[in-house]
C-alpha angles and dihedrals in degrees: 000000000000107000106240097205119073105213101056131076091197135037098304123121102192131066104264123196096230080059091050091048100038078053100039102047107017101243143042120310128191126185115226117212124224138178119217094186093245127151140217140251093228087059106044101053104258098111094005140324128259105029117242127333094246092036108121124213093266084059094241086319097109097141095034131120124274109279089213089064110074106237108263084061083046092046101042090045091069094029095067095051091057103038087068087065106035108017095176094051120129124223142226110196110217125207085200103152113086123330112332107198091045094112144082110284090248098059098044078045093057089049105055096031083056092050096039088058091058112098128268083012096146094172156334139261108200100185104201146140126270097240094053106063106091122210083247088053086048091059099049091047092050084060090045101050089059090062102044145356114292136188134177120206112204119191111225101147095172134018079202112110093197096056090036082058090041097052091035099241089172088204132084135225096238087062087045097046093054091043089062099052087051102050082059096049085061096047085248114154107241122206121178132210124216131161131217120218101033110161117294102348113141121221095262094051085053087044088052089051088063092047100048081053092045082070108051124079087260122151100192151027129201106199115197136188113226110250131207103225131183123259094015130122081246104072093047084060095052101047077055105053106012089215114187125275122208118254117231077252094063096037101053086049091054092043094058094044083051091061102036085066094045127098101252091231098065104096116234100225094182135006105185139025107260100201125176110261100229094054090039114113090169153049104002103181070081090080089060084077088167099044087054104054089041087055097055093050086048088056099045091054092054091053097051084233140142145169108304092003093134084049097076 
């Protein structure tokens, strides 16, 4: 059968990122996660105190690399596991732990400059917040996006200023709105971050998130899955409250319809959470990473659907 959807050489029917890079660079690219021990405004006091409320103590680097090895131990670590399967693999290296660009320029400069000198390294992905990336640090990504490929992941969540309040987001929409806009006028790859799930956010309002992106000169989402995890302020909420938590039912159905608002060219980096079982609380049909994603594609081929479907 004739595949529908454009960007895609299987049965997927949204625009995957193994797809982008195999296109892109002509093998296969993995990115490799690190952790540079930074911290976060939103930590250390300068825009609040705690982190989120469903930030972990990695700091959403749960599978990054140990912050007491320096990050060519951390890179080369996971490299040589995967070179044995795929030796002629290229890598992205990810500053995924904290806020990545929450530093004096030196020192970020230091740590991507380290990672971009290892061999068969083709780009990097700075995951960061909209209101830490100084116009000193712009100017030094805009350089650096002329000499590799460059991504930056900004966390947003929710356009929602009640659940931004609630999970105490400590940034607005209007911050992360205009750093965006900045990042492309400088050529600068944009991917954007959202969870599904959050407390109380119904599934228009999850829906609404997708659109407002949908908008904006953006190249990427992450979609997460909120997840329960042990030792955050989230799981003494919810041991509180007991607010409800989607299905894989429902999260599946507000994924498609998702997609299906979303430009088909956007790349969907990631689709589902993907928490470490022994510090999951809920869902756990989360920890069924596979099914799940098997399970979206199978629905979406029941409903005749695709990326940006609803867009035409």
């Amino acid at each position: 059968m004739e595949n529908i959807f454009r960007y895609s050489s299987d049965n997927k029917r949204y625009h995957t990122l193994n797809y982008f890079y195999r296109n892109k660079f002509g093998s296969k690219v993995f990115k490799v996660s690190l952790n540079a021990g930074l911290t976060c405004p939103n930590i250390d006091g300068t825009k609040g105190y705690g982190g989120c409320i469903y930030c972990s103590t990695t700091g959403s680097g749960e599978y990054g690399g140990d912050k007491n090895k320096d990050l060519t131990t951390q890179f080369n670590t996971v490299k040589n596991i995967l070179h044995q399967k795929w030796p002629n693999a290229k890598y992205i290296g990810y500053f995924q732990a904290r806020t990545n660009t929450y530093a004096p320029l030196e020192k970020l400069k230091s740590m991507y400059e380290e990672i971009l000198a290892l061999d068969n390294v083709v780009g990097l992905n700075i995951a960061t917040r909209s209101d830490a990336i100084t116009e000193e640090c712009l100017d030094y990504l805009e350089k650096l996006a002329k000499r590799t490929y460059l991504t930056i992941e900004l966390g947003l969540q929710t356009i929602h200023e009640k659940t931004s309040i609630l999970i105490n987001r400590c940034n607005s929409l209007e911050n992360f709105t205009e750093m965006v806009k900045k990042l492309r006028e400088r050529n600068i790859n944009v991917v954007v971050h959202i969870i599904n799930g959050l407390p109380y956010e119904t599934k228009e309002e999850m829906i609404d998130t997708v659109k407002y992106l949908n908008k904006l000169d953006i190249q990427g989402l992450k979609i997460h899955m909120l997840s329960i995890l042990k030792n955050t302020k989230l799981e003494k909420i919810y041991n509180k409250e007991k607010f409800p938590i989607l299905t894989k039912k429902e999260y599946i159905d507000i994924i498609i319809e998702q997609l299906e608002n979303l430009r088909p060219e956007i790349i969907i980096n990631r689709i589902t959470g993907d928490p470490k079982v022994e510090d999951l609380i809920e869902p756990f049909w989360l920890t069924k990473k596979w099914e799940l994603l098997n399970d979206i594609d199978k629905e979406m081929i029941v409903r005749n659907t695709f990326q940006g479907k609803k867009l035409k």
